[in-house]
C-alpha positions as CSV (number, residue, x, y, z in Angstrom):
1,X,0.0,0.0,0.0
2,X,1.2,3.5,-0.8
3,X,0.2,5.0,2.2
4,X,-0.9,3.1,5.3
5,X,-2.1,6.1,7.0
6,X,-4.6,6.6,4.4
7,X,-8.1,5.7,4.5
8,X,-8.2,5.1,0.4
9,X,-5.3,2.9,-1.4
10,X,-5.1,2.2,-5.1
11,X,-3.6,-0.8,-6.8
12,X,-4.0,-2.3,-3.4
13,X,-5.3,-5.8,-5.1
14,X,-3.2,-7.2,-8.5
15,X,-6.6,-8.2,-10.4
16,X,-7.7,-3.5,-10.3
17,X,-5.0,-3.8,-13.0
18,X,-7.5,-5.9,-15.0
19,X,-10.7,-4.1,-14.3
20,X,-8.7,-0.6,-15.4
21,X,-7.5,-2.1,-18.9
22,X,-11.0,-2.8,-19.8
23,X,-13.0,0.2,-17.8
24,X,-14.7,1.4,-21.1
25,X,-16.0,-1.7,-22.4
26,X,-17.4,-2.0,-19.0
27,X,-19.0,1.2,-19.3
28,X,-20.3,0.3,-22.5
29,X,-22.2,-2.3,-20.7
30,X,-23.1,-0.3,-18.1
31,X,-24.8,2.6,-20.1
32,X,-26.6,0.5,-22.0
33,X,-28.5,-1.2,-18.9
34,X,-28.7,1.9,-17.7
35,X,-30.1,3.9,-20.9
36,X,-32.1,0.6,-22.4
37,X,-34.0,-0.5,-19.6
38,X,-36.9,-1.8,-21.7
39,X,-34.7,-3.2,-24.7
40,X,-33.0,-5.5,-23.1
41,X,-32.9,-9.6,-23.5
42,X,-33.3,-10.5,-20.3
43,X,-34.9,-9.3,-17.2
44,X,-33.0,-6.2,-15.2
45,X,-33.8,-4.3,-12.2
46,X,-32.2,-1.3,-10.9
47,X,-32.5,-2.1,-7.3
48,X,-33.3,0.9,-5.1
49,X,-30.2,1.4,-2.1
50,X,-30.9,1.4,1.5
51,X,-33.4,4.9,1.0
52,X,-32.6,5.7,4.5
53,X,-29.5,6.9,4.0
54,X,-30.2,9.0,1.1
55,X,-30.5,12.6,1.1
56,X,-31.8,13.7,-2.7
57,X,-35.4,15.0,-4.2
58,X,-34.6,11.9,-7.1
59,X,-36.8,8.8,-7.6
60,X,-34.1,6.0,-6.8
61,X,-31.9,8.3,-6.1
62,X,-29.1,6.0,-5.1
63,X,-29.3,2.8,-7.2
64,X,-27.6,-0.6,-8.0
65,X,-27.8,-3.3,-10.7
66,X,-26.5,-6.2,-9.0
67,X,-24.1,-9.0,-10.4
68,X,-23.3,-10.9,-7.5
69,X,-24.8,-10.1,-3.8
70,X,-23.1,-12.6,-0.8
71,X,-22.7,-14.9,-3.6
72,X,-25.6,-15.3,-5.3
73,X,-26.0,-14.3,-9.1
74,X,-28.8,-12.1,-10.7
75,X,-28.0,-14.1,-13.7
76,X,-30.7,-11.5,-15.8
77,X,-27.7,-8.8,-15.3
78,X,-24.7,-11.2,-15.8
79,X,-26.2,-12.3,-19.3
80,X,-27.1,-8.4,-19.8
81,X,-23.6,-7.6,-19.4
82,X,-21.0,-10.9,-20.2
83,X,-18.1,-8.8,-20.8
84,X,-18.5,-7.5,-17.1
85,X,-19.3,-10.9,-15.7
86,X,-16.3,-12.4,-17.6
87,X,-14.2,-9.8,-15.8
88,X,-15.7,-10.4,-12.3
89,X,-15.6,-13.8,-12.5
90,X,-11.6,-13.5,-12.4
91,X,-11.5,-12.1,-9.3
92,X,-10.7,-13.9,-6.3
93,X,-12.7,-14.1,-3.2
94,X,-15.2,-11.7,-4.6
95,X,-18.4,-11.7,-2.5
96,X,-20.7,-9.0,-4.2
97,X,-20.5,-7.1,-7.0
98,X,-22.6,-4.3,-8.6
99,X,-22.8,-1.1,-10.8
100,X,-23.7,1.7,-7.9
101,X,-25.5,5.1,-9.5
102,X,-25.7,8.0,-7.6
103,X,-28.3,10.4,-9.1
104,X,-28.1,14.4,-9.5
105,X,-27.6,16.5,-6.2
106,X,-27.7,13.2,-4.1
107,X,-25.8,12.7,-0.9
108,X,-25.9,9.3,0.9
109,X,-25.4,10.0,4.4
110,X,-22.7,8.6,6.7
111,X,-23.2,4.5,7.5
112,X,-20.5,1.4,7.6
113,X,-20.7,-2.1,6.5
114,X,-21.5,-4.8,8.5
115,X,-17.9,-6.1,9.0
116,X,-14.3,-6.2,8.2
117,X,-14.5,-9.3,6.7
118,X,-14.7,-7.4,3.2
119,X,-12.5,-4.3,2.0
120,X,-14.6,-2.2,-1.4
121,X,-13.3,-1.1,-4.6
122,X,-14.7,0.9,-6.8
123,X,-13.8,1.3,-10.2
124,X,-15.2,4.9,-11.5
125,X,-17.1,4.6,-14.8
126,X,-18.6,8.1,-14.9
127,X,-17.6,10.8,-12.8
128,X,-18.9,14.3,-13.6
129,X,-17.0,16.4,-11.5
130,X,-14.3,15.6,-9.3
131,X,-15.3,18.6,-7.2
132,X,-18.7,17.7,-6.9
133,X,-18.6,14.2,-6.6
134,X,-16.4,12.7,-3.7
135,X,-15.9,10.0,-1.1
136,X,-15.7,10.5,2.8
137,X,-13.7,8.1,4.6
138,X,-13.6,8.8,8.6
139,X,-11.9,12.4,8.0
140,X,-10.4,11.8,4.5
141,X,-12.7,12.6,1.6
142,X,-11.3,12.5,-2.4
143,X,-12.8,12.2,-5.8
144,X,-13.4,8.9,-8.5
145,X,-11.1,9.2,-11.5
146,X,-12.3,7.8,-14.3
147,X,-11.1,4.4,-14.8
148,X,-9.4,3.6,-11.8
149,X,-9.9,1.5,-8.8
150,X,-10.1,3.1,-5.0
151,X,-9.7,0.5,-2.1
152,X,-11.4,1.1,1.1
153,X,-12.5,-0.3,4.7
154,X,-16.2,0.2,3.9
155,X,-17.0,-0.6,8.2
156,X,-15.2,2.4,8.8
157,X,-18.0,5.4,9.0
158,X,-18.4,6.6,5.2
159,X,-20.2,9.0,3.4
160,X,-20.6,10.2,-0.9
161,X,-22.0,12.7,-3.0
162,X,-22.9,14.1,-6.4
163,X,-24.0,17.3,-6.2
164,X,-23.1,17.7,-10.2
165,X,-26.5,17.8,-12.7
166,X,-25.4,14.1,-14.3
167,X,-25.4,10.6,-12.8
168,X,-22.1,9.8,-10.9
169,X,-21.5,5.5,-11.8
170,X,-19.0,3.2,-10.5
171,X,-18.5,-0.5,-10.8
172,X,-18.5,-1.7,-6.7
173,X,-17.1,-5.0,-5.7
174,X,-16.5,-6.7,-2.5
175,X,-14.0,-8.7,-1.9
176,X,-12.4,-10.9,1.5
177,X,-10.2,-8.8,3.1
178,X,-6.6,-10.6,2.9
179,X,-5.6,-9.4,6.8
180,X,-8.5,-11.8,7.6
181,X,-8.7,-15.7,8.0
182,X,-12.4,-15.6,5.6
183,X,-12.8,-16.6,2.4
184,X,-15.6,-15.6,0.3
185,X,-17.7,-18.8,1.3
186,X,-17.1,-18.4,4.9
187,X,-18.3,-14.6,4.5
188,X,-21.4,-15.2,2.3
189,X,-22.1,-18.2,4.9
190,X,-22.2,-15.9,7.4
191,X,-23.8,-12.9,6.3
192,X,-27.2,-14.9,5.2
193,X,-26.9,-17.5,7.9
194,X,-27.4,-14.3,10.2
195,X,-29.2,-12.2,8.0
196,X,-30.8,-8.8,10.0
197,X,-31.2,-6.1,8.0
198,X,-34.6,-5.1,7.6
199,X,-34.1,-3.7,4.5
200,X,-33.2,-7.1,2.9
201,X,-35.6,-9.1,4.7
202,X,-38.4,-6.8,2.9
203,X,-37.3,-8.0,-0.1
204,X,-37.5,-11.8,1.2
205,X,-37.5,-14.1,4.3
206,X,-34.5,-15.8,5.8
207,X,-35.5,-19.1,4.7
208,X,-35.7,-17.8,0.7
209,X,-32.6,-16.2,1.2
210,X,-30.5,-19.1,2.7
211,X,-32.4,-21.0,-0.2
212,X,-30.7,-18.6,-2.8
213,X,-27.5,-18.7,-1.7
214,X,-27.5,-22.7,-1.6
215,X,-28.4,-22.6,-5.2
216,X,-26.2,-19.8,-6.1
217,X,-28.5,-17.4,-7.8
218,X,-31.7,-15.2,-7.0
219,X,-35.0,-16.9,-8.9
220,X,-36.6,-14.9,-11.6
């Protein structure tokens, strides 16, 4: 790491290298989810991101299109998007991944992960304005630059914004974090088998989702 004092490390993780080399045809992919809604082969939902943390006058203000969540596929999106899911799927220990769209004038306000099991990366695909779209880490904030991949502790207290007039997007993967004794199973094993956020169980019980995780992928 290039700095360890700081809360946001780049290159921090060999396989960033691969993501960066193809970031466009990733964003290809991306904008034409995210443009095409209604065109596209096979099922997609933009899934709308823990609303009570955003701040913003926007319909879905803060958004996701998920690949991978605790291991499970939306196997609509990876089909939607193969070049992305052939990428993600050579990552190691990956436990979720998903494009992440903050709308216009949007702030999400300051929350943590669950656990330190996982570090985050994002890989910026659109960034409007590096002054009006940034990162907060503890005390540390700093801007997305297109095509490359920030590293961070994402159960340290964080906040984001984009207070420009066009859609901030980044690519958002979670991975193990290597200073821990987890793999990906052990985490995704975990994280449903104790499942507690109301937020996901509105979406299903604990049962359906223990049931998706066994067979690797959410049901149509």
């Amino acid at each position: 790491m290039e700095n360890q004092a700081s809360n946001f490390h780049h290159d921090f993780f060999e396989w960033t290298k691969l993501l960066e080399l193809n970031w466009k045809i990733i964003k290809d992919e991306l904008m034409h989810v995210y443009s095409n809604h209604d065109q596209l082969l096979y099922k997609s939902n933009w899934f709308l991101a823990h609303p009570h943390y955003v701040d913003s006058k926007t319909n879905k203000a803060w958004k996701t299109y998920e690949f991978v969540f605790f291991g499970i596929k939306q196997l609509g999106h990876c089909q939607n998007c193969p070049k992305t899911f052939e990428l993600l799927e050579k990552i190691p220990n990956l436990v979720t991944a998903q494009f992440s769209v903050l709308e216009p004038h949007t702030k999400v306000s300051p929350h943590k992960g669950f656990t330190k099991m996982v570090l985050r990366n994002h890989l910026a695909l659109e960034v409007p304005s590096l002054t009006l779209c940034k990162i907060k880490v503890e005390d540390e904030e700093t801007s997305w630059k297109e095509g490359k991949v920030i590293t961070f502790d994402d159960s340290k207290i964080h906040e984001a914004w984009n207070l420009s007039d066009k859609p901030r997007m980044v690519l958002m993967i979670d991975v193990a974090n290597p200073s821990m004794p987890y793999s990906s199973e052990e985490i995704c094993n975990y994280k449903i088998e104790n499942i507690d956020d109301p937020f996901l169980l509105s979406m299903a019980n604990k049962s359906t989702w223990k049931k998706w995780l066994s067979q690797g992928y959410f049901d149509s």
